[in-house]
N, C-alpha and C positions, 0 to 999 in steps of 0.2 A: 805533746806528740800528735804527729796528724797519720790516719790509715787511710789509705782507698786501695780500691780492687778494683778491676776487671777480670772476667771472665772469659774466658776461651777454654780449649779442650781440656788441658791439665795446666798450666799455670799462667802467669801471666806474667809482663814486665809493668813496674810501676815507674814512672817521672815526675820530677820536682821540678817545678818554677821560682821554688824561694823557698827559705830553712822557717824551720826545722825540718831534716830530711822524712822522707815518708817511707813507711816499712811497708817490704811485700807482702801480699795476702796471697795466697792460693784458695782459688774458689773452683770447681769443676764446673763446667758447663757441657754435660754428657751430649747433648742433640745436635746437630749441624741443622742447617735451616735448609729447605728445599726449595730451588732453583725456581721463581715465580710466586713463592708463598709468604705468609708470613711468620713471624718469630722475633725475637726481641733480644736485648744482652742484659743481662746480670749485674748491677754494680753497686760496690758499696764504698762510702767514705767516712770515716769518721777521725773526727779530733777531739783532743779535749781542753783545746784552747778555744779564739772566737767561732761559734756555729754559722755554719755556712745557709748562705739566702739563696744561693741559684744554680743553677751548670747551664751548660751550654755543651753541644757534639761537633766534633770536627769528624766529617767522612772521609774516609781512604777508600777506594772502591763504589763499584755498582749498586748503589743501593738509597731505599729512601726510609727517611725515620722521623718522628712522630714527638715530639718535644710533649705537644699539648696531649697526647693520649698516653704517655710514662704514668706506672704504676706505681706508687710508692707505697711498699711493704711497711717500712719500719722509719718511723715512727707512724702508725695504722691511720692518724687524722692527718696527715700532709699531703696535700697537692700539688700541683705543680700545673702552671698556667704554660699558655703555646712560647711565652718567651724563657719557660727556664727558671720560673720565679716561683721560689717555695712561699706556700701560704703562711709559714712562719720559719723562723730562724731553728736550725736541727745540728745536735751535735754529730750522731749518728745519722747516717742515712740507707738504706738498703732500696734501689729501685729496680725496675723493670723499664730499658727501654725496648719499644715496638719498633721493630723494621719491614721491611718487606724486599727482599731479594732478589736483583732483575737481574744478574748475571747469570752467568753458565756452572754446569757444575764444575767441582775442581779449583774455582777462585775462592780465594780467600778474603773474607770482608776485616773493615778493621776500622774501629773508632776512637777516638781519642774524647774521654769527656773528662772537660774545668770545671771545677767545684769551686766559688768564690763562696770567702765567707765577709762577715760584716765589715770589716776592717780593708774590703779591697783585694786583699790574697787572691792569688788562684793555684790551686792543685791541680795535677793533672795522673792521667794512667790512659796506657790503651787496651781496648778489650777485640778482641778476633773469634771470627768463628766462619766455618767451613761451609761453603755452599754444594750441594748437591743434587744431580740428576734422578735419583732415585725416592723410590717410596716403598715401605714396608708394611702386608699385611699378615700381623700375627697373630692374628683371632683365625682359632681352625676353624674352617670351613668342610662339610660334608657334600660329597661325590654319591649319587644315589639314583635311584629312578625316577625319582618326581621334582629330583633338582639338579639336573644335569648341565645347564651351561653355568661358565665362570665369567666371570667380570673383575679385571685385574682394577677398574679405577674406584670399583666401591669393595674391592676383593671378597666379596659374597657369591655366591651359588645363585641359579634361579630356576624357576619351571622351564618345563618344555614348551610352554604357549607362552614364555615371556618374549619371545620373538614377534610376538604377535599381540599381548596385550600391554606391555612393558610400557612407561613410558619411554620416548625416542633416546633421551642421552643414556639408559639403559640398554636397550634394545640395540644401539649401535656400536654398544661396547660390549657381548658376548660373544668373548673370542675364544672360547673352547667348549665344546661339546663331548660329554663322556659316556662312554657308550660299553655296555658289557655284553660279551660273547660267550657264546658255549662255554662251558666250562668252568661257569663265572670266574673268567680273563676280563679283567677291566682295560680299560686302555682312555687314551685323553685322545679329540679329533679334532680336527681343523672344520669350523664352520660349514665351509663348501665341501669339504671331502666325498666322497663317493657313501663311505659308511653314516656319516651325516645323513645326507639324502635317501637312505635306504631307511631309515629311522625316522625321515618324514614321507615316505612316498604314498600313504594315505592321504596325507593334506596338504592340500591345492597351494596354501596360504606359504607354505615353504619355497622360493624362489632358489634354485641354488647360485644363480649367476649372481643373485645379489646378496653374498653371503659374505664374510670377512674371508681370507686365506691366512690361513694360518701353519705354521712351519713347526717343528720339533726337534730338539737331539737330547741327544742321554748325556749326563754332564759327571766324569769319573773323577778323583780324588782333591775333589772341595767340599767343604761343608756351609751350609745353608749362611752360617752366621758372616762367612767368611767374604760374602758376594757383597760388593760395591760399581760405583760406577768406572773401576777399570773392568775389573771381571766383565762386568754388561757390556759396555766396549768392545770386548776382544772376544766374545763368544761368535763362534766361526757357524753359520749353518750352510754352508758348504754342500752336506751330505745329510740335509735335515729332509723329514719326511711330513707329510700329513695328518697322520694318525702314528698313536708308539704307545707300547704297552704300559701300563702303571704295577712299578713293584715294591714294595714296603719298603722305606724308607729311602726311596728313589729322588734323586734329584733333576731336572728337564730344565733345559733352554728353551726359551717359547719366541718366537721371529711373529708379531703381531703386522697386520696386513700393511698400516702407516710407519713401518721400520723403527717401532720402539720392539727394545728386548726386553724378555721378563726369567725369572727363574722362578718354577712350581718345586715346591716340596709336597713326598706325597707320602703319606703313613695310611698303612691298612689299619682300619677299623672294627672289618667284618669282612666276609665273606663279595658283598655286592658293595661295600662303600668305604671311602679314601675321602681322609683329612688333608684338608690341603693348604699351606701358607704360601704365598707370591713377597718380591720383589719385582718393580717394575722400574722402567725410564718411564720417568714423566713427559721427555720429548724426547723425539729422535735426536742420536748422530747428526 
């Protein structure tokens, strides 16, 4: 009897080239791959008739993949060379291949990998997985005094002079500043904002004209887990502001200055300080 898998989200379809027919596997493949990055498919084949010497990928879709840098899990000494050629004959097989994603979010990739074994056979299965625009930061992050701007692309917090001693692909990616008022009212600001500027008008070294803009709106009956790249899509800031109050367990649309969207989750921690997770587009609309 011969098995192979591919993986995609929850199950997959398997196809035969020649008998003995080949049974389905369900393997999950929980992650979608994001839009410009890398990531790899899942697969496994096993028989327990002749062991198979190679595969080979057929692409459907946008995307490039990597023969010679596939991972072979199982059985832990197998290689596998740029043309598909196992360093020895395997009954089982569990691999790892690497891709890298150049389409858009929303498309779907989808590969078909041959499994030959010694005797000339080939098996086949196809394996799919979802490309997207988005990216998730779920390590909380703290909203405080001495770490007041956010950075949605390394999703961390930084000083207030990181505008100033940061290095630049940092420094030009702090697109919220948070700022607390009377009352300790926290609130989230748009770089350039007037409240911004009031919060550097001691030091010279703050530009506001060359600041990011940044947009805001209050985001009603979604939950954090719930946002993908329709949700980012279709978020309207229509009647978004510059600065907007931060309320436990608050959710915000963020309109970053180069027309990517982000969504801030924000949980009180304290009195003067907010946990914060992001979703972002990786690229604009």
């Amino acid at each position: 009897m011969l098995l192979v898998g591919g993986c995609e989200k929850d199950t997959f379809k398997a196809q035969t080239e020649f008998e003995p027919s080949v049974a389905s596997l369900q393997v999950v493949d929980p992650e979608p791959i994001v839009s410009g990055t890398n990531g790899s498919f899942p697969v496994i084949a096993s028989t327990n008739g002749a062991p198979f010497t190679k595969f080979s990928v057929d692409h459907t879709g946008d995307f490039q993949g990597f023969i010679g840098q596939t991972t072979v899990l199982v059985p832990d000494d197998l290689t596998v060379d740029e043309h598909g050629n196992f360093s020895r004959p395997a009954n089982t097989i569990v691999l790892q291949y690497p891709i890298t994603a150049s389409s858009k979010g929303g498309d779907i990739l989808a590969a078909k990998f041959n499994f030959t074994d010694v005797d000339g056979n080939t098996i086949s299965t196809e394996a799919r997985k979802k490309v997207v625009n988005f990216r998730t930061n779920n390590t909380q992050r703290y909203f405080y005094s001495t770490l007041p701007w956010y950075n949605f692309n390394t999703g961390t917090t930084y000083s207030k002079v990181s505008i100033f001693t940061a290095d630049e692909a940092i420094r030009n990616n702090l697109e919220i500043y948070w700022i607390l008022k009377t009352g300790q009212v926290n609130y989230m600001a748009s770089p350039d904002s007037e409240e911004t500027a009031d919060a550097f008008r001691t030091d010279a070294r703050y530009v506001r004209e060359e600041m990011h803009h940044t947009r805001f709106i209050k985001l009603e009956n979604i939950q954090f887990s719930e946002v993908d790249d329709d949700v980012l899509t279709n978020l309207d800031f229509t009647n978004s502001t510059d600065i907007i109050q931060l309320e436990n367990g608050g959710l915000y649309g963020v309109l970053l200055q180069d027309g990517r969207k982000a969504v801030v989750s924000a949980r009180q921690y304290s009195a003067t300080i907010f946990q914060l997770t992001s979703i972002y587009q990786v690229s604009a609309d």
